[in-house]
N, C-alpha and C positions, 0 to 999 in steps of 0.2 A: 102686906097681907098679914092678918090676924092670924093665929095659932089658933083653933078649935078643937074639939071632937072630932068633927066630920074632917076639917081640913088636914090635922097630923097625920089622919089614917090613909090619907092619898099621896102624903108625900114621903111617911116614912118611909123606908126599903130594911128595917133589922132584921124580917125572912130569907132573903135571900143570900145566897153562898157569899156574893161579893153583891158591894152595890152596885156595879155596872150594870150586873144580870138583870135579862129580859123578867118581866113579870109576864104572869099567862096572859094577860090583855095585850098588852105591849107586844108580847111574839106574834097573835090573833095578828094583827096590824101586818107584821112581814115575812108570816108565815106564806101566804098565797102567790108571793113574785119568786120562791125557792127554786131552784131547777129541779125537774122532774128526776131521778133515776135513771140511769142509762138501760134500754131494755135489751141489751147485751152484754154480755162481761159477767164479772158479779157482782152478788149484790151489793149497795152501798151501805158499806160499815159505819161514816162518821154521821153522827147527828149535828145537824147544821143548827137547827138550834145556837147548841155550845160551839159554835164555829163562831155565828154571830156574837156570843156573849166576849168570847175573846177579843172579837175586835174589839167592839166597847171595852173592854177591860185594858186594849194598849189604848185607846183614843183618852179613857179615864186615868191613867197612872201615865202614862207616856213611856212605858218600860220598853223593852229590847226585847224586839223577837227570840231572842233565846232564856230572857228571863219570865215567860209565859210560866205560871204553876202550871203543875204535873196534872193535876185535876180537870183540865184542859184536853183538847186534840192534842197531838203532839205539833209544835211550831211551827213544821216544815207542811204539814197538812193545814194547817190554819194561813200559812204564809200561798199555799198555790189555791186553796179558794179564793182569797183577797185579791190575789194577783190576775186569776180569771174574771173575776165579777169586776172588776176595775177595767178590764179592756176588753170586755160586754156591754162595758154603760151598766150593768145590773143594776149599782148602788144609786148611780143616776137617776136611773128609773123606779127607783124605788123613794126616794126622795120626792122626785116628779107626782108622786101620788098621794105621799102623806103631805104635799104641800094644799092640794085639791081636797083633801079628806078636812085639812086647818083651815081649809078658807069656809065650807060649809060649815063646820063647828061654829064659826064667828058670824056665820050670817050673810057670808060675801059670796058672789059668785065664783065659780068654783076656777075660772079660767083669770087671771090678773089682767088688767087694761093698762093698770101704774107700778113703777115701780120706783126705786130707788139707789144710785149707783157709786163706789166709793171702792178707795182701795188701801189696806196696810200692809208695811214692810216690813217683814224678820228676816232675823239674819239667819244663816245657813250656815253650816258645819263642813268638815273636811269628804263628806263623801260624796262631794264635787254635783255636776250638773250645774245648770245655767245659774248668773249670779251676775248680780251688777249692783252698783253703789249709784244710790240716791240722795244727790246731794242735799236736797228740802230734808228726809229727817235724818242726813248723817249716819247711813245705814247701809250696810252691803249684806246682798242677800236676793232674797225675791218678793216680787209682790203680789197678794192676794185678794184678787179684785174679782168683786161679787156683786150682784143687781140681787135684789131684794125685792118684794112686795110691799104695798105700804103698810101692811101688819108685820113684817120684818120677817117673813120667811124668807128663807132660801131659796130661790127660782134658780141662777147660775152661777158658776165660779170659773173663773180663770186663773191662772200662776204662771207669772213672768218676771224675765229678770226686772232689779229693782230699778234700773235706770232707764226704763221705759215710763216717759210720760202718761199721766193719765186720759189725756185725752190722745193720747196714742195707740195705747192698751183698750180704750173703751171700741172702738168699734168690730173689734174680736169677741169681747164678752156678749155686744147686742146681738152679735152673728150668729152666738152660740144660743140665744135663747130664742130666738125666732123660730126656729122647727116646733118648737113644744110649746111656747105661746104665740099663736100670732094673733091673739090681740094685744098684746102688753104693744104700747108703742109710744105713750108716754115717761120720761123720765125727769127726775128730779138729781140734781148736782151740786157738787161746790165750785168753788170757782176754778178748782183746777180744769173742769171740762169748759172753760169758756171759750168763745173763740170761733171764726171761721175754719178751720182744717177738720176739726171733730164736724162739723156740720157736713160739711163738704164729702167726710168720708162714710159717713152715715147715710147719704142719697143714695150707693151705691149696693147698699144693703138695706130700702123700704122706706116706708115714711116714719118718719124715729121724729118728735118733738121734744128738745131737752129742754126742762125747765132751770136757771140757775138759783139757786138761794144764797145769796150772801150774807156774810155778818156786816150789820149797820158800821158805821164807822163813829157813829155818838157813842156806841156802848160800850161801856169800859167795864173790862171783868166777863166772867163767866155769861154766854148766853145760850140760853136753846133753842135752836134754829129750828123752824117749820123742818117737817117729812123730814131732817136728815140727821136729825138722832136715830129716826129708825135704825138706819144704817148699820148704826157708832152701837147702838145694845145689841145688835146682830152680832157685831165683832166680840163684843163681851161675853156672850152666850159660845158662840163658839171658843173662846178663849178658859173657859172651865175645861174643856179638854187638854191634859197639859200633852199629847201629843202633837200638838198644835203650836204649844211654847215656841219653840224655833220650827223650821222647814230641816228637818233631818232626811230626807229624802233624797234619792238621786234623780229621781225623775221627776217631770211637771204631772205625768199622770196619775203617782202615788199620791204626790203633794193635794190634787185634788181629789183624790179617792180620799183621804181622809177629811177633806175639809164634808164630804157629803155624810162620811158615816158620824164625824161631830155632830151634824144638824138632825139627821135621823133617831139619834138619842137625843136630842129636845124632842123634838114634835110626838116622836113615838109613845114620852112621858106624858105629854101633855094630852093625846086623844083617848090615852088609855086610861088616868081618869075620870072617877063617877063622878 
C-alpha cells in the first residue's frame, strides 16, 4: 500500500493517549455488545471504554497485569472484567460480529460457507496448565489452532496441548464452530489433516468436506499455496500482538480470550476506517 493524504490519515493514531486506544469509530463498533449496568447496587463507576483500551493496551505491549499505567482502571478491575467477559463468551461474541460486519465490508455474505484450518505451537512459561511437546516443530508448549474464512478472518480458536495431532485437535475446533456457522462446512488443510481418522471423526459431528492442499513435490524453494496462506497471514496479524509471543497463561480459556481480543483490534481498525 501507497502512503497518501487520504491513506496516512486512516492509519496514523498520534491523537491518541496510547496507540492501542480505541478511536470513537472503533469503540462505535463495541460499544453496543457492553453489559448494561446493574439496576441495583450502585451505580457503575469504571468506564468500560478504558477497560477495553487496557486490554488492547496488554494484547499490544504484552506487559503484566501489574504493570498497567496508573491512567488506567486500576488492574485488579481491568483483571475481573476480562475474566468475566472471557467465561460469557462476551469477547466471542463480539468477534462473531465484527467478523459478519468484515464479510459485508468485502462484499461476502455475511454467514461463511468456507473456511480454512491450521495450527501453531508456542511455548509456555512456568505458570503451569496443560503443555506438551511436539515433536514436528521441536516445541513444548501448546497449540493454537484456528479455522479461518477465506478472507482470513477469525471465525474459531482452540488451544491445546502441543502434542496433540492436528487432525486430532481438528474435530474439536469444527465442533466449536458449528453452533454459530452452520453453513461453514467446507474446509481447506495441509497435509497434516490427511487421512481416514479426521474423516471418520468429523461424521460424528455433520457433514464437514476437507479439502487437502499440498505442496507439489517439483517445487523447489519457497511456494504459495492456494487458500492456505490465508491462514499463515492470520497467524502474522495475530502475532503483532506481543501478548501473543509465548502462551503465558494458566488456563486454555485465557489463552483463548486473548487470541479473540488480538483479532478484535484488527478488524475493529479496519471497519472503522473511511
Amino acid at each position: 500500500m501507497s502512503w497518501t493524504e487520504i491513506t496516512r490519515a486512516q492509519y496514523e493514531r498520534d491523537g491518541a493517549r496510547y496507540a492501542s486506544d480505541l478511536t470513537d469509530g472503533e469503540w462505535a463498533l463495541i460499544e453496543p455488545f457492553m453489559p448494561e449496568p446493574n439496576r441495583i447496587g450502585l451505580p457503575r463507576q469504571t468506564d468500560l471504554r478504558e477497560v477495553v483500551n487496557a486490554l488492547l493496551y496488554i494484547a499490544s505491549t504484552g506487559c503484566q497485569w501489574r504493570f498497567l499505567p496508573k491512567d488506567f482502571p486500576p488492574f485488579s478491575t481491568v483483571q475481573k472484567y476480562f475474566y468475566r467477559w472471557r467465561d460469557e463468551l462476551l469477547l466471542e461474541t463480539i468477534n462473531h460480529h465484527l467478523l459478519f460486519a468484515a464479510r459485508e465490508r468485502a462484499g461476502r455474505e455475511a454467514q461463511p460457507t468456507a473456511g480454512v484450518i491450521d495450527s501453531q505451537s508456542v511455548k509456555t512459561t512456568e505458570s503451569g496448565g496443560p503443555a506438551g511437546y511436539d515433536a514436528g516443530k521441536k516445541t513444548r508448549g501448546r497449540k493454537r489452532h484456528i479455522l479461518t474464512d477465506t478472507q482470513g478472518f477469525l471465525v474459531t480458536a482452540l488451544v491445546h496441548a502441543a502434542d496433540i495431532q492436528d487432525r486430532d485437535g481438528a474435530p474439536a475446533v469444527l465442533a466449536r464452530a458449528r453452533y454459530r456457522f452452520p453453513w461453514l462446512r467446507h474446509v481447506f488443510a495441509d497435509g497434516g489433516y490427511a487421512g481416514q481418522k479426521l474423516r471418520g471423526a468429523l461424521t460424528k459431528i455433520g457433514d464437514w468436506r476437507v479439502e487437502i492442499i499440498k505442496r507439489s513435490d517439483q517445487v523447489k524453494g519457497f511456494e504459495v499455496l492456494p487458500r492456505r496462506w490465508v491462514v499463515e497471514r492470520t497467524f502474522a496479524w495475530l502475532g503483532r500482538s506481543r501478548r501473543l509471543a509465548k502462551d503465558w497463561e494458566r488456563t486454555i480459556e485465557s489463552a483463548i480470550a486473548w487470541l479473540f481480543i488480538a483479532h478484535i483490534r484488527i478488524v475493529t481498525r479496519r471497519l472503522a476506517r473511511q
